[in-house]
N, C-alpha and C positions, 0 to 999 in steps of 0.2 A: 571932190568925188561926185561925180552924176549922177549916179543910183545907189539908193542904200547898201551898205555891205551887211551881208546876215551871217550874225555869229552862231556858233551852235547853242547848244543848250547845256543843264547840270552835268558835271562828269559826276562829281562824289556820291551825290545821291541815286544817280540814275546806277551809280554800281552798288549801292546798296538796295535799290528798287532790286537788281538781279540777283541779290542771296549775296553778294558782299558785304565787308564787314564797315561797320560806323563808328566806331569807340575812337578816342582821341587819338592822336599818331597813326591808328590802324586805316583810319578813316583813308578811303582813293587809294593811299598809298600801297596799303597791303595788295591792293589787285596789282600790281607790277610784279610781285615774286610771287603772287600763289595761283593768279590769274590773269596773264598778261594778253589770253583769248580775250578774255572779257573787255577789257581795256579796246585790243582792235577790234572788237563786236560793235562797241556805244560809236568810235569813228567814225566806222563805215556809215552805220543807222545815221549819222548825221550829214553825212556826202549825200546818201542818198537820199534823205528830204532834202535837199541842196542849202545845206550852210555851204558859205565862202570860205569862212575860216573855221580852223578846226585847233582847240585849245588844247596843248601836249597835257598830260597828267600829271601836276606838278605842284599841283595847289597845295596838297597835301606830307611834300617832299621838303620839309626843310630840315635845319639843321636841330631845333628845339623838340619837332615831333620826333623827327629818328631818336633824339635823345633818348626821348621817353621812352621808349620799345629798343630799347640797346640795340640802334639801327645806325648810329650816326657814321659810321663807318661805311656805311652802305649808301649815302647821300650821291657821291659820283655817278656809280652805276646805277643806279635806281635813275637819276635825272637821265642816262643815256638811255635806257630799256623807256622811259614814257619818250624821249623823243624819236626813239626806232620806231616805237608802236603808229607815231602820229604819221612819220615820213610812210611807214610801209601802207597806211590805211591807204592815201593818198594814191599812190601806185594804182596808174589805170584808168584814173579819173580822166574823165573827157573835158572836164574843167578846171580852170587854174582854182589850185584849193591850197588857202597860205595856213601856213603853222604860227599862232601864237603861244609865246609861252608864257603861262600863268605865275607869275611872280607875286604871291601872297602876303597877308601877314607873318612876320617869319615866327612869332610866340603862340599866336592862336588868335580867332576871328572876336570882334565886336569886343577888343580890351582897350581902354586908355594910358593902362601904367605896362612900361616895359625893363623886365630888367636888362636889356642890351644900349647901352651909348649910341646917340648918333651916327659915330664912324663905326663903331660896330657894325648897327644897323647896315649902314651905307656898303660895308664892306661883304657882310653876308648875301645881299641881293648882286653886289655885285660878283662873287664865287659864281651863283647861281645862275648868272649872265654867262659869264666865261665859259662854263660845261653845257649851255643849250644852245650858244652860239652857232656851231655847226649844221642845227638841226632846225631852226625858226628863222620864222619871217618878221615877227612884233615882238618884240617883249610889252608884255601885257600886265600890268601893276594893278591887283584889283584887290576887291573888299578895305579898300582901306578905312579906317575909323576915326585916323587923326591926320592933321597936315604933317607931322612927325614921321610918318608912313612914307606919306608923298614924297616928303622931299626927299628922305632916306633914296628912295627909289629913283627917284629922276637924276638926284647926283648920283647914285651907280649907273646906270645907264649914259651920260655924258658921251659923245665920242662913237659908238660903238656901231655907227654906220646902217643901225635901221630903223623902224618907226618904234617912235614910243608912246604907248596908250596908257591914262593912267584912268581910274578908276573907283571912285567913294563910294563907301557905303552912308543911309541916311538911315536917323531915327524915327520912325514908323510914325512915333506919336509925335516928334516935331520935323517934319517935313525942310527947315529952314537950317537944322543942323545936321553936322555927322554923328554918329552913334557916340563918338568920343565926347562930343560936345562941345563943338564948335561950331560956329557960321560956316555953311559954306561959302559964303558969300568971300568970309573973310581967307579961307583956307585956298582958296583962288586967288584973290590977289595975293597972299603969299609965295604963291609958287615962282621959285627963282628961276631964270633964262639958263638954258634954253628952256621953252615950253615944252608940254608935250606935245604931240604933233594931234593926237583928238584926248577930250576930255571926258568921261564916262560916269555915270551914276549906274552904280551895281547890288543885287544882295538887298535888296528890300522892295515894299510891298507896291504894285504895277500904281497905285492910287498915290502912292509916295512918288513917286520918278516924276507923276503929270503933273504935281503941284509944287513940284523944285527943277523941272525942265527949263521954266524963262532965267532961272539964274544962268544957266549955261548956255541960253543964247546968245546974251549980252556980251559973253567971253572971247567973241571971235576965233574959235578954234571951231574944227569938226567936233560934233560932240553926238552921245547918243546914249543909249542906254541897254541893260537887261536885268530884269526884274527876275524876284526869286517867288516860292508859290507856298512860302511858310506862312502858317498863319499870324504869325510873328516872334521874334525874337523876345526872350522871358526877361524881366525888370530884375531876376536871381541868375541872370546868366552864368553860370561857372565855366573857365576857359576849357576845366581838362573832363568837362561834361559830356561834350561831342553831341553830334547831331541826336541823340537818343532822346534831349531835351526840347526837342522841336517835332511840329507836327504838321504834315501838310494840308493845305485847303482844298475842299471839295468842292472849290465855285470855281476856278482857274481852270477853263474846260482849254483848249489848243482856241477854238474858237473866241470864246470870253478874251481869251489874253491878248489874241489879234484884235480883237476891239480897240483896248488900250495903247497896242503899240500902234493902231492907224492913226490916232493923236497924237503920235510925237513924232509922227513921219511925215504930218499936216503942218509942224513947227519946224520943222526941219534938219530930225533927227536924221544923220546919214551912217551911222553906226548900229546893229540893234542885233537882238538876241536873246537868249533865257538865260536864266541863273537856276538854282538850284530849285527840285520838285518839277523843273520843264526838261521834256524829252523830245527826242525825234518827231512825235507828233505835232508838238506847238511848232517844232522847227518847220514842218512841211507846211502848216496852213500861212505862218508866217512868211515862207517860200512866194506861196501863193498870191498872199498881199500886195509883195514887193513886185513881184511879174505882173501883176496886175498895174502895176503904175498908178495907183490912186491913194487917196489918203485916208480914206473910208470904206467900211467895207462890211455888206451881205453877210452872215455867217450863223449859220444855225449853230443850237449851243451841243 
């Protein structure tokens, strides 16, 4: 890739930034049947500070949270209505704007213990493959916390004739592992062939990404990052807590974050973007970075 590709920023929280709902399973998902404006609203705001890619709504659509909210029934078309949403934003665009689709933890974010098997595992993301197929450009494997995650994810994905991006999350206070608690160092060389086509660190704090970025250049793959703007992930985590247990940081101006991201665009970050607490605005100065072709950068806070 020549020039960095700029991903968008938060969908879940920036819909609850809008008066949507955060509660465990409600969380993203609900704006699909109660507010599916809302959903093409965050899009558009994201084309138009010019992200490249634009992430279908999906994070929050699996099979464990519909459980929870006697939705699982509604898993199919829920996955169609967030990839309508992404294809119709799209429409119009004077720009090629690729659809990734967000392929999650499928139990709940930042857990190490799962009650689903392996091929379980494997076979759930892969469901979730099959019904977005028509409508994505990447399948996009993100927040993951264990190499358990990964590989689940990359063996569903095998075969299925597009890019595959996969994406860790890291522990705040050890930068050196995933949230689960592993090396990433080690959770990398693990990963079985095929690779994925880029490697991604997601879902924690922009000071984490810059001091676990040289593991991932050593990797030989494209790799890159996007950072979340919580002020951190609690040591009491509970999975079915939802976002109500986090709180966003008041230093992560759009400006501050491009800071950070000019550093790992100096290293040769060629993937980047926000994660959760970043919106359209960090997206546009980000925009601006990248058009600017340098790897540092001016920026009043």
């Amino acid at each position: 890739m020549t020039n960095p590709l700029l991903l968008d920023g938060g969908m879940g929280q920036e819909i609850v930034n809008r008066g949507g709902k955060g509660a465990y399973g409600e969380w993203a998902s609900a704006a699909l049947y109660e507010a599916p404006e809302l959903v093409s609203a965050i899009h558009r705001d994201y084309i138009a500070a010019g992200a490249d890619i634009i992430t279908a709504n999906t994070y929050g659509t699996t099979r464990a949270r519909l459980r929870y909210m006697d939705r699982e029934d509604q898993l199919a078309p829920l996955l169609q209505t967030a990839s309508d949403l992404a294809k119709a934003a799209r429409e119009g665009s004077r720009r090629d704007i690729q659809i990734a689709a967000s392929l999650p933890p499928l139990e709940a974010s930042y857990i190490n213990v799962f009650a689903l098997s392996f091929a379980d595992a494997a076979a759930e993301f892969a469901e979730m493959m099959d019904l977005l197929a028509p409508g994505v450009d990447i399948y996009l494997g993100e927040t993951f916390s264990t190499g358990f995650e990964a590989r689940a994810f990359l063996q569903a994905a095998q075969g299925r004739g597009k890019p595959v991006w996969l994406a860790l999350t890291l522990d705040d206070r050890q930068p050196s592992q995933l949230r689960g608690g592993e090396k990433l160092a080690d959770v990398i060389a693990s990963l079985p062939e095929p690779l994925p086509d880029a490697l991604l660190l997601n879902c924690c704090k922009p000071a984490t990404i810059s001091q676990a970025l040289p593991t991932l250049q050593g990797g030989g793959l494209p790799f890159g990052a996007y950072a979340n703007g919580f002020t951190g992930i609690p040591n009491d985590w509970v999975d079915r807590g939802g976002v109500a247990q986090l709180s966003a940081r008041e230093d992560m101006s759009p400006a501050a974050y491009a800071r950070d991201l000019a550093g790992w665009l100096e290293r040769g970050a060629s993937i980047v973007g926000g994660c959760c607490e970043t919106g359209p605005a960090h997206i546009k100065v980000l925009r601006e970075l990248i058009d600017a072709g340098k790897g540092t950068m001016e920026a009043s806070s």
